[in-house]
C-alpha positions in Angstrom: 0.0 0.0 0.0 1.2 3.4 -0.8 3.0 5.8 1.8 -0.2 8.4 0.3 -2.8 5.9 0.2 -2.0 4.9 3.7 -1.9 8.2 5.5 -4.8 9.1 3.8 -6.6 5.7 5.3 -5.3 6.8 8.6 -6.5 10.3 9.0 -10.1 9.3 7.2 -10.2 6.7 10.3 -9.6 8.5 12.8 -11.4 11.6 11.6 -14.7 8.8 11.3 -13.5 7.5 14.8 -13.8 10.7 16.8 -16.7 12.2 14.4 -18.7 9.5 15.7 -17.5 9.6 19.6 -18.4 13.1 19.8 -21.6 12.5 18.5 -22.4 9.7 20.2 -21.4 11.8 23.6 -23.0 14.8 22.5 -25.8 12.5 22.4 -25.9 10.7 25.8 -24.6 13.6 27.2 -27.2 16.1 26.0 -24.7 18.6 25.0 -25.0 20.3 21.4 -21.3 21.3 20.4 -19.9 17.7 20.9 -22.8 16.9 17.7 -22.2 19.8 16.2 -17.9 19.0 16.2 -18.7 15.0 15.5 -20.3 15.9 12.7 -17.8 18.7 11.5 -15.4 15.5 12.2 -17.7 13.4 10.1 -17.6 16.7 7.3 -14.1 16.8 6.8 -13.2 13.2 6.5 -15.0 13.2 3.3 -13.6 16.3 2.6 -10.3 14.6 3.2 -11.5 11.4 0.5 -12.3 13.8 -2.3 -9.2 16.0 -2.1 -7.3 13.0 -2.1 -9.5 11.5 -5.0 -8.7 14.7 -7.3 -5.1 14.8 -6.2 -4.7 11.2 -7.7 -6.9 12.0 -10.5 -4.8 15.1 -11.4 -1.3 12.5 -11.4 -3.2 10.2 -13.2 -3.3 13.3 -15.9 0.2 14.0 -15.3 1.3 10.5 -16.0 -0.4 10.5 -19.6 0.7 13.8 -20.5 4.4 12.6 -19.8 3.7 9.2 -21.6 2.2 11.4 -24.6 5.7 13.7 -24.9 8.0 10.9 -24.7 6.0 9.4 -27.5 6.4 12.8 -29.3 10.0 13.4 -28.8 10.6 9.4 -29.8 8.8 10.1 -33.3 10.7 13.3 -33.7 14.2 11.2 -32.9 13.4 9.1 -35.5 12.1 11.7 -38.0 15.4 13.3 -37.4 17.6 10.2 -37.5 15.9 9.2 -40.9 17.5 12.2 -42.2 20.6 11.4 -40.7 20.3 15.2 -38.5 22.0 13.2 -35.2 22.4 16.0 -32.8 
């Protein structure tokens, strides 16, 4: 598993882990702010899934882009050394 991948397990864990604590004792406790922080808890561990989603996504792009100019500068080396033009 991936240094990335597993952070990003990690801190959407324990983000779930203490969204749903504080709501639970918020809860059973009667107390508004602890539901109101569980769920802000809750909030940005999904934040924290779709950031990482997009950041991968954008690589992903990155990766193709890079495979697509090496292609490119390979069929201009040829081009080039058809002509005998070695630089």
């Amino acid at each position: 598993m991936p240094a990335s991948r597993t952070l990003t397990t990690f801190t959407v864990g324990f983000l779930l882990l203490d969204g749903v604590l504080l709501g639970y004792s918020g809860l059973a406790l009667g107390r508004r702010m602890l539901v109101f922080w569980g769920a802000v808890c809750i909030l940005a561990a999904a934040l924290v899934v779709v950031g990482w989603r997009r950041y991968r996504r954008a690589l992903s792009d990155l990766e193709r882009a890079r495979q697509e100019m090496r292609a490119e500068v390979e069929s201009i080396r040829e081009l080039l050394q058809g002509k005998h033009l070695n630089n």
